[in-house]
C-alpha positions as CSV (number, residue, x, y, z in Angstrom):
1,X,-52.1,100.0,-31.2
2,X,-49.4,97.4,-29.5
3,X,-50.3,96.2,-26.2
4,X,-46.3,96.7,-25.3
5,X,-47.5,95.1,-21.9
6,X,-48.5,92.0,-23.0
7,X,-45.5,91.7,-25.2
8,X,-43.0,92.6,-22.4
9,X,-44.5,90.0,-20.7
10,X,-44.0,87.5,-23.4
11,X,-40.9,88.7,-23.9
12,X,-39.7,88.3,-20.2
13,X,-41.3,84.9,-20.2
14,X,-39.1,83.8,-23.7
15,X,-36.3,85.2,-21.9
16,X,-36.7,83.1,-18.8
17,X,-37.1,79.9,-21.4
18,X,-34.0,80.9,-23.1
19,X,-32.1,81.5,-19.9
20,X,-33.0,77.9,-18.9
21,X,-30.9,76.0,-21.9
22,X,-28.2,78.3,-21.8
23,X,-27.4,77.6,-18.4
24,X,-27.8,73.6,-18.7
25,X,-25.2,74.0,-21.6
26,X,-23.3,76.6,-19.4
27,X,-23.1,73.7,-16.6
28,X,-21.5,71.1,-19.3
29,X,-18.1,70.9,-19.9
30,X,-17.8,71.3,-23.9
31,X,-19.7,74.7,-25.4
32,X,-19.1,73.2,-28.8
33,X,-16.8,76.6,-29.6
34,X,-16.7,78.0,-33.1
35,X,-15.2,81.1,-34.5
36,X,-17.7,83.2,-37.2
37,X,-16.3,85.3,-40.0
38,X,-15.8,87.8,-37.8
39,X,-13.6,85.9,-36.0
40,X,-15.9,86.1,-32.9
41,X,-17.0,82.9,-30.7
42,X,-20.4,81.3,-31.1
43,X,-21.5,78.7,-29.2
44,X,-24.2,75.7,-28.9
45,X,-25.7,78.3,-26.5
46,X,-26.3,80.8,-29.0
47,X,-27.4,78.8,-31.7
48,X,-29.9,77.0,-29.4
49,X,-31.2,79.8,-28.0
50,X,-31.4,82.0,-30.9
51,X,-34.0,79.5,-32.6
52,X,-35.9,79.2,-29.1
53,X,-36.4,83.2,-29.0
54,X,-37.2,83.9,-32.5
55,X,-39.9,81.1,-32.8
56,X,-41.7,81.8,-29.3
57,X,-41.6,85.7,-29.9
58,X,-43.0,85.1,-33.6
59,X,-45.6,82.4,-32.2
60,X,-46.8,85.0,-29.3
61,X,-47.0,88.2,-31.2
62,X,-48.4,87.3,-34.7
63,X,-45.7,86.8,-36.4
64,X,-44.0,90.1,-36.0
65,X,-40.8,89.3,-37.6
66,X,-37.7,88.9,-36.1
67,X,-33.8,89.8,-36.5
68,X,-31.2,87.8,-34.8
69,X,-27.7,88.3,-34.8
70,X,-27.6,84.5,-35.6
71,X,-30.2,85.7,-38.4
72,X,-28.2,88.4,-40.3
73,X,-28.9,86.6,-43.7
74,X,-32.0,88.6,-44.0
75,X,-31.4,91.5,-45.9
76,X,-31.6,95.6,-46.0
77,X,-33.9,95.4,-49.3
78,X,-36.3,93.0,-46.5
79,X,-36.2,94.6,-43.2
80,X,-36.2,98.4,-44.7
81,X,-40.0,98.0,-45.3
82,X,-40.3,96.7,-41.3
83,X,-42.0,99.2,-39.5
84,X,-42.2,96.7,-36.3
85,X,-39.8,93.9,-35.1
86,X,-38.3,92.4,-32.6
87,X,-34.2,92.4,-32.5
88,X,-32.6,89.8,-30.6
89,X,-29.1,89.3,-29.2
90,X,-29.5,85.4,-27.8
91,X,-26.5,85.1,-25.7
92,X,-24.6,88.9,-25.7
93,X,-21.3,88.4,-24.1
94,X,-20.3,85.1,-26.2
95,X,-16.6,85.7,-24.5
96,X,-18.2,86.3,-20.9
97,X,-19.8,82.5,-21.1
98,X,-16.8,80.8,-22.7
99,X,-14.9,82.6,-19.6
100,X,-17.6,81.8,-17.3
101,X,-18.1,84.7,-15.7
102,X,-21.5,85.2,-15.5
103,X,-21.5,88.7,-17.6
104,X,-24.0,87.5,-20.2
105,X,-27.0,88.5,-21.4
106,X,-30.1,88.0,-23.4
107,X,-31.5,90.8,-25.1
108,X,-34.7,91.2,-26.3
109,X,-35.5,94.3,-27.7
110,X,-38.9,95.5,-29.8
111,X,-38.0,98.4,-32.4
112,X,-41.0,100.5,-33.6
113,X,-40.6,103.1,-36.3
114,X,-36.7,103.2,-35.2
115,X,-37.1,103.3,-31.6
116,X,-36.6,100.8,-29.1
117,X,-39.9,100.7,-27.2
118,X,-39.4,97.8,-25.1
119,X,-36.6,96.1,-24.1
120,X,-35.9,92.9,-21.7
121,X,-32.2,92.4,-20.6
122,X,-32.1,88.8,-19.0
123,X,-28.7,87.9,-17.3
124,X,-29.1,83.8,-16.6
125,X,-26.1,83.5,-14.4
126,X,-26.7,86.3,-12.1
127,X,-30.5,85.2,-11.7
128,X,-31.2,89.2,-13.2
129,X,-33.9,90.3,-15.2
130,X,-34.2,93.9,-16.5
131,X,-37.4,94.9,-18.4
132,X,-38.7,98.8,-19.9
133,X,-41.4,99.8,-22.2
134,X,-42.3,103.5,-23.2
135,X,-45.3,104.7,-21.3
136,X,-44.7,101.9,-18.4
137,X,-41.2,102.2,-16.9
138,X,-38.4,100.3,-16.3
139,X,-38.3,97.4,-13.4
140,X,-35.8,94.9,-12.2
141,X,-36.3,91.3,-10.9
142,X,-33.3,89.8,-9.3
143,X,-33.8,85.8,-8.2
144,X,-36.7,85.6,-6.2
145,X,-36.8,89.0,-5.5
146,X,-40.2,91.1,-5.7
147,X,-39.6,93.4,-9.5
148,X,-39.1,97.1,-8.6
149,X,-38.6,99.9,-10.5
150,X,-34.9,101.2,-11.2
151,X,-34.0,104.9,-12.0
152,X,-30.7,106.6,-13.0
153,X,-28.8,108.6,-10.6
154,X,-27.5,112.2,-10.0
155,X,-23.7,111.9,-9.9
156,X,-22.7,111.8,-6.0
157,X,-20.5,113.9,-3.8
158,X,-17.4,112.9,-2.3
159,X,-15.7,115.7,-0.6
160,X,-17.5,118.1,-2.1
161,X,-16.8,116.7,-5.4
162,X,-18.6,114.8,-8.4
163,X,-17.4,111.3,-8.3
164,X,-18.3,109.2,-11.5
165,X,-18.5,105.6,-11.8
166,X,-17.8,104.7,-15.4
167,X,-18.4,101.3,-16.9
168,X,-15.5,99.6,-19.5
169,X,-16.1,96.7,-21.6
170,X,-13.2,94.3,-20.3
171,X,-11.8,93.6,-24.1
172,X,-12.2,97.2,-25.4
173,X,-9.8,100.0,-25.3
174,X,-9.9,103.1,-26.6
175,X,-7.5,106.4,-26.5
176,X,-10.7,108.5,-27.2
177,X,-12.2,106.8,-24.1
178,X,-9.1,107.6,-22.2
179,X,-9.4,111.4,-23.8
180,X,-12.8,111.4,-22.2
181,X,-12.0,110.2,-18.8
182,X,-9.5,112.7,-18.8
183,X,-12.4,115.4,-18.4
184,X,-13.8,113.6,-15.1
185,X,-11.8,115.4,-12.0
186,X,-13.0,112.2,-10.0
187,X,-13.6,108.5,-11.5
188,X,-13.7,104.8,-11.0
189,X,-13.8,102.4,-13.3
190,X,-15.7,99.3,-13.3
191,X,-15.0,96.4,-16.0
192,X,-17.9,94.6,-17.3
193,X,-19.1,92.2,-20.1
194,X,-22.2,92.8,-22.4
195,X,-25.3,94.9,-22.1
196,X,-25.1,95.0,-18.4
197,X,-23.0,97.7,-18.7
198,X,-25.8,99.9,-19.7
199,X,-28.0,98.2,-17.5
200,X,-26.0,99.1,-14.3
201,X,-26.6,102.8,-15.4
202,X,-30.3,102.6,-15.5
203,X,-30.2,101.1,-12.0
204,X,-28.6,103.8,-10.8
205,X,-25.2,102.0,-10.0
206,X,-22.8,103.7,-12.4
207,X,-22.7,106.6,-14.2
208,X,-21.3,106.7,-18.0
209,X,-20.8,103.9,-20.6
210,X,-18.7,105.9,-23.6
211,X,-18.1,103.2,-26.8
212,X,-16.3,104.0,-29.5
213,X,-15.4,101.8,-32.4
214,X,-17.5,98.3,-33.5
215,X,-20.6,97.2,-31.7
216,X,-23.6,96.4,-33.4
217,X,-27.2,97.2,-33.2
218,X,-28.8,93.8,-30.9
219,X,-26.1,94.6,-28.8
220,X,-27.8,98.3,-27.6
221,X,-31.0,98.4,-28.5
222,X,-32.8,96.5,-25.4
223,X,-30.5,98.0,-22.7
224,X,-31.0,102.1,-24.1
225,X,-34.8,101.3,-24.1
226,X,-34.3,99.8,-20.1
227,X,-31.9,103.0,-19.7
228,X,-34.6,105.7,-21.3
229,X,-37.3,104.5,-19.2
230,X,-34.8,104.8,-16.0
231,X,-34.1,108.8,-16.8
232,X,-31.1,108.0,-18.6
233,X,-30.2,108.3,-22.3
234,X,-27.9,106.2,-25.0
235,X,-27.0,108.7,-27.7
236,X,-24.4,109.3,-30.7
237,X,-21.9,111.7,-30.0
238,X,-23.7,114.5,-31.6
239,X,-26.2,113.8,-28.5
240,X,-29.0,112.6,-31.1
241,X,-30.7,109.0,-29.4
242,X,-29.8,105.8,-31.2
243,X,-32.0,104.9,-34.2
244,X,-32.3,101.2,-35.8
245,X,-32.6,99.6,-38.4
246,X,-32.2,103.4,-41.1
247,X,-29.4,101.7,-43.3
248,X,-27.6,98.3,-44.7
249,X,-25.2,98.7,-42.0
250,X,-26.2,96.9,-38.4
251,X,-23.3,98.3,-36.7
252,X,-24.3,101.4,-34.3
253,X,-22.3,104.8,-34.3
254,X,-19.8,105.4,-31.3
255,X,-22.1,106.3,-28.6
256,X,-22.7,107.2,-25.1
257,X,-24.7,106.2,-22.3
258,X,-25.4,108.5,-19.0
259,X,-27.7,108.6,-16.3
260,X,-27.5,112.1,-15.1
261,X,-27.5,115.2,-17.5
262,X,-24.6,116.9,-15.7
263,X,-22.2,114.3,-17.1
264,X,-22.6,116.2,-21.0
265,X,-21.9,119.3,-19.6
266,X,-18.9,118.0,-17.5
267,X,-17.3,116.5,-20.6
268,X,-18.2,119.1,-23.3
269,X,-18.8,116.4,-26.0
């Protein structure tokens, strides 16, 4: 039986290691800036902090293996036979540090059988941590701040009306996003970078997170386990939870994240 305690504990404290280099190399002037296959930016940052995660969660949790998205050499004919692992996003929100910003995350996620059972969500520049695990809760410790616990919120009134705050990546558009909104009689909209978009949810600051189109599996899977502990849910759009690591493929379906249940039956997905 995993002590998921102890390992959110380790995990928080990784995370706080971690958070320190990327901010010295977030203080320099040259991030040593490199484009990936992809095309998308990867830093000294991510690099850095990738092998710091990896060999301090490996070293405190005996040797459960570990998946990166700095580490995506390792293969489906490998990691289908992991039944435990950790999966790792060192620096989510490569674009948010280049731009300095401050919307960047570390994600730390533990998948068991599928399911993200805990999940630490670190945001350096903010001085934000977010951390869950199944059967605990989910908390939040911002700068010297005492950590309390976070839960989703009902949808508030304004007027006599449901007034949602939805969260937008501030890159990614979407006409099936827009086709969504459409089915809100009230909304704002609130532009954010990486998994603090589902994090604001789970604090009970926003509302809906809809994402359609590329995003991959370290870039969800600690946030939806801080938002299921919080009340809330990250699901496909057939309303099934998101599963990991079930195929070659590391990119998720479209998804959506929601705090309050009345936002499904608003939208009719």
């Amino acid at each position: 039986m995993m002590d998921l305690q102890k390992l959110m504990d380790l995990a928080v404290a990784v995370s706080h290691q971690a958070a320190e280099q990327i901010m010295t190399i977030y203080q320099q002037d040259d991030f040593n800036v490199r484009l990936k296959s992809d095309d998308s930016p990867v830093t000294q940052a991510d690099i850095l902090a990738h092998h710091l995660i990896s060999e301090k969660l490996q070293q405190g949790s005996d040797n459960i293996p570990v998946l990166s998205e700095e580490s995506t050499e390792i293969g489906w004919h490998e990691r289908q036979n992991w039944h435990t692992y950790w999966l790792i996003d060192p620096l989510d929100g490569t674009k948010e540090f280049v731009d300095r910003n401050g919307e960047f995350t570390i994600n730390i996620a533990l998948i068991h059988n599928g399911e993200a059972v805990m999940g630490v969500v670190a945001a350096p520049a903010l001085k934000e941590v977010y951390m869950a695990a199944k059967g605990i809760g989910a908390f939040k410790k911002s700068d010297n701040q005492p950590t309390i616990p976070i839960h989703v919120r009902s949808v508030p009134l304004v007027d006599g009306h449901h007034k949602f705050t939805v969260v937008i990546g501030r890159r990614t558009y979407s006409k099936s996003v827009d086709n969504l909104y459409s089915r809100l009689a009230s909304y704002e909209k609130v532009a954010l970078g990486s998994a603090l978009k589902i994090c604001r949810i789970a604090e009970g600051q926003a509302d809906l997170y809809p994402r359609f189109g590329k995003i991959s599996e370290w870039d969800t899977a600690a946030a939806q386990c801080v938002l299921e502990c919080a009340g809330g849910q990250l699901t496909d759009m057939q309303l099934s939870p998101i599963r990991y690591n079930t195929k070659d493929s590391l990119l998720n379906p479209d998804f959506i994240a929601f705090g309050d249940r009345k936002i499904i039956e608003t939208i009719k997905l």
